[in-house]
C-alpha positions, 0 to 999 in steps of 0.5 A: 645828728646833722652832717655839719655837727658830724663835720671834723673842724678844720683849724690853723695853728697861727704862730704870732711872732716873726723874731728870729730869736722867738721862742714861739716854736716850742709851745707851737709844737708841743700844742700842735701835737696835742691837737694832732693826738685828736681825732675831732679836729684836723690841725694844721701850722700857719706861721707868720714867717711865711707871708710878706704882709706889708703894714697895713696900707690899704684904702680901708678894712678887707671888710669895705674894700678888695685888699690890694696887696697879694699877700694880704689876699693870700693872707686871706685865702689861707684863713678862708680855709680853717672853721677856727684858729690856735694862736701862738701867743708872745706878750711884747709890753702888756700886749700882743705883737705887732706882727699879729696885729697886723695880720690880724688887721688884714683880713675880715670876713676870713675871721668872721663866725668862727672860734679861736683859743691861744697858748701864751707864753711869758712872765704872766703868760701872755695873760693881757696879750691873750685878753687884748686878742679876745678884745679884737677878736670880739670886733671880727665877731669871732668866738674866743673860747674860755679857756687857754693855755698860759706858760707863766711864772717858775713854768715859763722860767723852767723853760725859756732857753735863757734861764731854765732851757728845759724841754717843754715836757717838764712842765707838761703836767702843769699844762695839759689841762688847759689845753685839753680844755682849750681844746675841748671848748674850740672843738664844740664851737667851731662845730657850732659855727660850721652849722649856723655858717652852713644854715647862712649859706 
């Protein structure tokens, strides 16, 4: 086995809603737990609250030209330092939200060559928005795993603080599965970038 095969993954946990009524806290906790009960991948939470990313306003793409603004470069800096990316997945009107777009958009390299997976939440579980998320992350020539968690239908009901509002551990049993899956597959290639990164390099 190679040192790079052996290498533990270095993921960020992006959550991609910035409302101050979002429920992306809950399904971020529970899935950051569930990746911290792994010894194969260190995890670590990125939230979007955290950086003043301006709309997107620069000359072109970070992959033609410097960015600009700080905190788009500091966006950049952050992700730099994760092998692979889980994201925190609302659906806004059969979409992602504009605030991940954004963040999306402001770094290119950072995202290039590694794998991401996605919990989702809402009334299809966030199902198109994760799709639209695969389709941009195709473009930074990222890898999307093929699975992924999706809180839909009577589980997001259960839920949602304004209809069901119970903890996200009655539906575990309904979820897990997926997130070991999402999980397993992330792992295995973020393993497998690391070492063609390296061999690059």
């Amino acid at each position: 086995m190679s040192v790079y095969s052996s290498t533990k993954p270095k993921i960020a946990l992006i959550i991609g809603s910035t409302r101050a009524a979002r429920f992306a806290d809950v399904p971020a906790q529970w899935m950051l737990k569930r990746a911290q009960a792994r010894t194969d991948l260190d995890v670590e939470l990125v939230d979007l609250r955290d950086f003043n990313l301006p709309f997107f306003d620069e000359v072109a793409s970070s992959a033609w030209v410097p960015s600009q603004s700080p905190e788009a470069v500091r966006w950049q800096q952050t992700l730099a330092r994760f092998d692979g990316f889980i994201f925190v997945v609302a659906e806004y009107n059969h979409s992602l939200t504009g605030a991940l777009k954004n963040a999306l958009d402001h770094a290119y390299k950072e995202w290039n060559h590694k794998p991401f997976t996605a919990i989702g939440y809402g009334g299809v579980g966030a199902a198109r928005a994760i799709e639209h998320l695969r389709l941009i992350g195709i473009e930074m020539h990222m890898v999307s795993t093929h699975a992924a968690v999706h809180i839909g239908g009577s589980d997001f009901f259960t839920v949602f603080p304004a209809v069901g509002n119970q903890p996200i551990e009655t539906i575990e049993k309904n979820i897990i599965p997926s997130a070991t899956a999402a999980l397993d597959e992330l792992v295995w290639w973020a393993k497998a970038t690391l070492a063609a990164r390296a061999v690059a390099a």
